[in-house]
C-alpha positions as a Markdown table, in Angstrom:
| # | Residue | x | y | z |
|---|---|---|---|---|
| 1 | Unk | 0.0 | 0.0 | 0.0 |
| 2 | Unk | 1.0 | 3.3 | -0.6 |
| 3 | Unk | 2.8 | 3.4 | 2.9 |
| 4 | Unk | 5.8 | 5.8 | 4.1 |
| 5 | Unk | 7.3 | 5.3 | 7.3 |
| 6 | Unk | 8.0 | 8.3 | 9.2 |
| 7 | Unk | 9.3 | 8.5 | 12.8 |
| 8 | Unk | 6.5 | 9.7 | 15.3 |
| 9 | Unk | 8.3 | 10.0 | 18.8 |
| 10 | Unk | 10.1 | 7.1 | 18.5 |
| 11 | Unk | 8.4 | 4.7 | 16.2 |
| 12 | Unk | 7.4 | 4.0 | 13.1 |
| 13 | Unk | 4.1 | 4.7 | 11.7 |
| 14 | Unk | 3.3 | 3.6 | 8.3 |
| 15 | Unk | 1.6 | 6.1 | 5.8 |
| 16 | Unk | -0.9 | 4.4 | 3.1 |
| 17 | Unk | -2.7 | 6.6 | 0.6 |
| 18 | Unk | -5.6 | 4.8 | -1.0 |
| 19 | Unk | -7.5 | 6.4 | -4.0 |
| 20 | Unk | -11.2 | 5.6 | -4.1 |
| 21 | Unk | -12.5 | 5.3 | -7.6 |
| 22 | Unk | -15.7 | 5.0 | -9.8 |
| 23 | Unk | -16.4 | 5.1 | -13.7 |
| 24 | Unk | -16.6 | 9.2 | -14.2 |
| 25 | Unk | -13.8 | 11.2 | -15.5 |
| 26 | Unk | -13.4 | 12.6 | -12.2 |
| 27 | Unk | -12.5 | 9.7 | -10.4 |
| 28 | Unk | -9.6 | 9.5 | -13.4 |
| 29 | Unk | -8.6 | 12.6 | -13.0 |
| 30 | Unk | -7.8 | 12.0 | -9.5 |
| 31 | Unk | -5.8 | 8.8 | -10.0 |
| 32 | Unk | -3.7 | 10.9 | -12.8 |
| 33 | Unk | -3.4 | 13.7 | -10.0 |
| 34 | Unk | -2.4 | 11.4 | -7.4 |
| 35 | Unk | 0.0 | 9.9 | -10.2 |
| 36 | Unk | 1.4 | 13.2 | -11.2 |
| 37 | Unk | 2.2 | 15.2 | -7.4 |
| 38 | Unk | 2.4 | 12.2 | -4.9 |
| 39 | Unk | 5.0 | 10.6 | -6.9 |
| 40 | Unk | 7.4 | 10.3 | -3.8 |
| 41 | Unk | 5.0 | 8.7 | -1.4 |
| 42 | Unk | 3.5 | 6.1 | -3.7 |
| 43 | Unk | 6.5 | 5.1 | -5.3 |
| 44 | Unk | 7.8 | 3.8 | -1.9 |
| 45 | Unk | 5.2 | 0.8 | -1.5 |
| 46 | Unk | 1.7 | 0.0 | -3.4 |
| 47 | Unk | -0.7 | 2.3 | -3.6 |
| 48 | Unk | -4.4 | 1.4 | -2.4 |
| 49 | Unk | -6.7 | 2.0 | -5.1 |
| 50 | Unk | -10.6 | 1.1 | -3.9 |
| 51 | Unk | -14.2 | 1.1 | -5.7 |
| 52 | Unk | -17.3 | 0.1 | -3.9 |
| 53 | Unk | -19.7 | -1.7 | -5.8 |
| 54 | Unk | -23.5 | -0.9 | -5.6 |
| 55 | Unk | -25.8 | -3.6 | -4.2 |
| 56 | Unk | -28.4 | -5.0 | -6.0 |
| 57 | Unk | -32.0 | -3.2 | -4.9 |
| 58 | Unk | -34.8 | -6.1 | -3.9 |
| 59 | Unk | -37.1 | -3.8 | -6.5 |
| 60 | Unk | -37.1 | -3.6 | -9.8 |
| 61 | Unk | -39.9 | -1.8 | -12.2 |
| 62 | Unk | -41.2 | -3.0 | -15.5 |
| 63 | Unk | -43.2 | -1.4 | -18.0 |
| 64 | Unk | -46.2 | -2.6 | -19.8 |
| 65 | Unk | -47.9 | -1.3 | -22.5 |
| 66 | Unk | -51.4 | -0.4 | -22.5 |
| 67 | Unk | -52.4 | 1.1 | -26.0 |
| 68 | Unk | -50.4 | 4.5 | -26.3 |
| 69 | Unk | -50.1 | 4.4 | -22.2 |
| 70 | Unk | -47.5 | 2.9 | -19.9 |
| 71 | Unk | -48.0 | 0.9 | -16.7 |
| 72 | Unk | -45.4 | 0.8 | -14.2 |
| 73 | Unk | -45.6 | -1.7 | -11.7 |
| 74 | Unk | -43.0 | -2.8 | -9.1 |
| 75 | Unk | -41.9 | -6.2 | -8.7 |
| 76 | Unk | -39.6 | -7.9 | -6.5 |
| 77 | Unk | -36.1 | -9.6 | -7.8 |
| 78 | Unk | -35.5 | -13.1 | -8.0 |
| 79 | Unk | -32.6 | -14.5 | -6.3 |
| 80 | Unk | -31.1 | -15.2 | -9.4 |
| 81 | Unk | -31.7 | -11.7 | -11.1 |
| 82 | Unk | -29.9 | -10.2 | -8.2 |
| 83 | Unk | -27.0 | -12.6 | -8.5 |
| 84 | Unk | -26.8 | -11.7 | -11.9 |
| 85 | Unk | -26.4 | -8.0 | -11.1 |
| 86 | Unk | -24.1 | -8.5 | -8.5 |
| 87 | Unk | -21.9 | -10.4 | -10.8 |
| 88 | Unk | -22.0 | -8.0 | -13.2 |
| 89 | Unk | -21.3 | -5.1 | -10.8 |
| 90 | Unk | -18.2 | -7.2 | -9.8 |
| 91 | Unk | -16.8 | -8.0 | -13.2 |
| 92 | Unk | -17.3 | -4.3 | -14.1 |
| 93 | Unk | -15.9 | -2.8 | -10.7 |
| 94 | Unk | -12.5 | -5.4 | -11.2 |
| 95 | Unk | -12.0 | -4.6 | -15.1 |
| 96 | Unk | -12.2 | -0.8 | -13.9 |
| 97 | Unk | -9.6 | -1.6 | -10.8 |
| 98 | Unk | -7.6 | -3.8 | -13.5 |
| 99 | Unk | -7.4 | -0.7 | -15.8 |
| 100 | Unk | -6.4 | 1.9 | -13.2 |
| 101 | Unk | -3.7 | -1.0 | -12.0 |
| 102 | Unk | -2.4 | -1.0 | -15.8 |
| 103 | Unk | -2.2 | 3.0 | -15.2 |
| 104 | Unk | 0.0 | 2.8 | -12.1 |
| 105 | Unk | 2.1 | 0.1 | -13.2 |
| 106 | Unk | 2.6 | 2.1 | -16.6 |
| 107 | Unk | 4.4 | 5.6 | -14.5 |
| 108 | Unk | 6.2 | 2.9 | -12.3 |
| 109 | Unk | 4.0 | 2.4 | -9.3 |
| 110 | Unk | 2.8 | -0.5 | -7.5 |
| 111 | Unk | -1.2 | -0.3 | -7.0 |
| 112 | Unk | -3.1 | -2.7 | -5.1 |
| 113 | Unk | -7.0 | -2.8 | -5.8 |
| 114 | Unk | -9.7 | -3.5 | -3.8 |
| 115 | Unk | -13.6 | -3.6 | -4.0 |
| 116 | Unk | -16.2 | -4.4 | -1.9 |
| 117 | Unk | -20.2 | -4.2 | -2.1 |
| 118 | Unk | -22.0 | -1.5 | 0.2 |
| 119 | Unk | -23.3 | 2.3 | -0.1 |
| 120 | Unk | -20.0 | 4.0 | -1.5 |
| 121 | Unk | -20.2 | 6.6 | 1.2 |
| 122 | Unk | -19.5 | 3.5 | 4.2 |
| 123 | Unk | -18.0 | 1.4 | 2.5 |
| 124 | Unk | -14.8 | 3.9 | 1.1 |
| 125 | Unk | -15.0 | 5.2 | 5.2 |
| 126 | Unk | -15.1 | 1.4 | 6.3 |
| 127 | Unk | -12.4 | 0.8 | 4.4 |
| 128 | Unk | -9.9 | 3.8 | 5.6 |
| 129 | Unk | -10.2 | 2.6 | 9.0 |
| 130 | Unk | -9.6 | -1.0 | 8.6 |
| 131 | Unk | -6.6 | -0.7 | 6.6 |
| 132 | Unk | -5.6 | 2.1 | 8.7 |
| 133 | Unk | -5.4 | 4.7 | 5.3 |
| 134 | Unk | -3.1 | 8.0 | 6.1 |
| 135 | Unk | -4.3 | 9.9 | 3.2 |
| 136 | Unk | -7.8 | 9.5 | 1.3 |
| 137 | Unk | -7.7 | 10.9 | -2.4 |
| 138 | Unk | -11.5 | 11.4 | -4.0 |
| 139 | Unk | -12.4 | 13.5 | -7.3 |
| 140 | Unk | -15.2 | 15.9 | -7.2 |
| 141 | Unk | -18.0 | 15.3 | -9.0 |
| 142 | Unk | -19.2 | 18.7 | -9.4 |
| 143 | Unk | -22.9 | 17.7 | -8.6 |
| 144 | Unk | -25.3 | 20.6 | -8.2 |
| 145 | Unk | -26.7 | 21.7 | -5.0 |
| 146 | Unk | -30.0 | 20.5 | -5.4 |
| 147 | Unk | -28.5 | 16.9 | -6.3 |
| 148 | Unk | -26.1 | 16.7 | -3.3 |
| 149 | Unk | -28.8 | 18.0 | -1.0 |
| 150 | Unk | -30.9 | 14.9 | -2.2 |
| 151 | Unk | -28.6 | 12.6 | -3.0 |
| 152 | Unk | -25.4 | 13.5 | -0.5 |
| 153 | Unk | -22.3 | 13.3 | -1.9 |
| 154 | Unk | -19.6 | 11.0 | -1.6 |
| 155 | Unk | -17.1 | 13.6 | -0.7 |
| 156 | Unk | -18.6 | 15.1 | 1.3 |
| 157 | Unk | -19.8 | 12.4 | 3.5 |
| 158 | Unk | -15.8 | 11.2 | 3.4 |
| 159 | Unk | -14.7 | 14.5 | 4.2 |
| 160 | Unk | -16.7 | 14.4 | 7.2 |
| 161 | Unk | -16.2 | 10.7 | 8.5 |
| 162 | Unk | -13.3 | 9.2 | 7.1 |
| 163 | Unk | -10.6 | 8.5 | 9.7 |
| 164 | Unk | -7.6 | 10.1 | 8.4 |
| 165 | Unk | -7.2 | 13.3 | 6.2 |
| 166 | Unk | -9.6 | 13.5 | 2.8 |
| 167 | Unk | -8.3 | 15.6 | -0.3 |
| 168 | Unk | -11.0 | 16.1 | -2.9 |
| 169 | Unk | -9.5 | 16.8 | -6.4 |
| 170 | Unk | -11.7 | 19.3 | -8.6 |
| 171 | Unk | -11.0 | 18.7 | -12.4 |
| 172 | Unk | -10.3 | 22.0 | -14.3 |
């Protein structure tokens, strides 16, 4: 993990810096960031990169047609549809790790990858405090206020309850 040691009265305390990553452009802008001006501090051991993978929902809607008009009507998964999804949500979040790892090892540095299943708000501030992260890097995804207000934002939430320091990049 993207560790340093640094003496702290004494002893040694390891620092990990762990990148947390979806499928936008901003989450790929803060890997290139980290990439580009942390250089020193993730060259020194692997860097963490994570992505939480979104659990299935027990619901699901399906439309049926009714002359020119639409009927919605919720129904609940079967076990298998959800295993499905989940399966696809893991082949999708471990080809997205896979490509970020090819992205590291490309400039030289040594990324582990890790995904889990859970809300990417817990999960990413689970994560930090069991593998005792120093330094979380998120990008921004510039949602508007009336979006984050009803949806919350990830880094916002991390900001707020992640146990070690959070640095949000902004694209340009």
């Amino acid at each position: 993990m993207a560790e340093q040691r640094v003496e702290n009265g004494g002893g040694l305390h390891e620092r990990k810096v762990m990148v947390a990553i979806d499928d936008s452009e901003c989450s790929h802008y803060a890997l290139m960031w980290v990439l580009d001006n942390l250089e020193e501090s993730i060259t020194k051991s692997p860097l963490v990169i994570f992505s939480a993978q979104l659990p299935p929902t027990n619901n699901s809607f399906t439309a049926a047609a009714l002359s020119s008009a639409r009927m919605y009507c919720s129904v609940s998964a079967t076990p298998e549809y959800t295993y499905t999804i989940q399966e696809q949500n893991r082949k999708l979040a471990f080809a997205l790790l896979e490509k970020a790892k090819e992205i590291c090892a490309g400039r030289g540095v040594d990324a582990e990858i890790l995904t889990e299943v859970g809300d990417p708000q817990s999960t990413i501030c689970d994560a930090v405090q069991r593998l005792n992260i120093s330094l979380l890097v998120l990008g921004e995804r510039g949602s508007g206020k009336i979006k984050r207000a009803i949806q919350g934002s990830v880094s916002s939430y991390c900001l707020h309850n992640a146990k070690c320091p959070v640095l949000v990049v902004k694209k340009p």
